[in-house]
Structures are given as C-alpha cells and as structure tokens.
C-alpha positions, 0 to 999 in steps of 0.5 A, a space after each residue: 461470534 467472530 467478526 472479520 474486519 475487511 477494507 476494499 473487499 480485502 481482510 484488514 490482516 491480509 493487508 497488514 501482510 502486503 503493507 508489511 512487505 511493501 512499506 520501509 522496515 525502519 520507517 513505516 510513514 516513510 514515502 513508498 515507492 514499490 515495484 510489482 506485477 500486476 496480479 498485486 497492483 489492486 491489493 498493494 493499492 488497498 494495503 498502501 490506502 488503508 495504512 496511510 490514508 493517501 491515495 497512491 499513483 500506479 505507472 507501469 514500466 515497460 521495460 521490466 513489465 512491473 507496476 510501480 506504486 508510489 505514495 507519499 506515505 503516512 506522514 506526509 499524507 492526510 492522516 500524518 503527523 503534521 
C-alpha cells in the first residue's frame, strides 16, 4: 500500500520541488525573499511553512504584478538552529 504524504492539501514531493526553486542553492536555512505570480502565492507559502517552520509575509508589488514572499528562513525561524 502506498501511502502519500501531504501538508496543506499539497504532496510533501511537490512542495519539495517548489522549496527546491525558491530557497538559496548554498544555504537552504537562509532568509528567502522570492517574487512570483499569484497562481503560486498559496503553494510557495505551504513549501516555504513545511521546510522552515516560519510563517512567511506576502506584499504585492504593483508595479510588476508579482507577489513577493519573504521568510526568515530555517535558521532563523522556530525550528532553527539556535
């Protein structure tokens, strides 16, 4: 039996993709600051919650159109290595 693991409604690999694309390649419990268009905006938020264990701030700037997604990221977060 095959068992699918899922946080926010979403499968934990799909978020493993999104966080993947949106967190620092060198550091991933680095601050993220990430732009993108609102079809994103809900699953970018469950990725950047489920990897980091921070709660991340949406802002919208209007002059491109794109959400802009800010978290303190892993390490400065809850969960990180204090």
């Amino acid at each position: 039996m095959k068992t699918t693991k899922e946080f926010n409604g979403y499968d934990v690999s799909v978020l493993k993709t999104v966080f993947d694309s949106v967190c620092d390649k060198d550091d991933w419990k680095a601050p993220i600051r990430v732009g993108v268009p609102g079809e994103l905006v809900n699953i970018t938020i469950a990725a950047i919650r489920y990897y980091t264990a921070t709660t991340p701030k949406v802002s919208l700037n209007t002059a491109k159109m794109v959400y802009i997604i800010d978290s303190e990221g892993y390490r400065n977060g809850p969960a990180g290595d204090h």
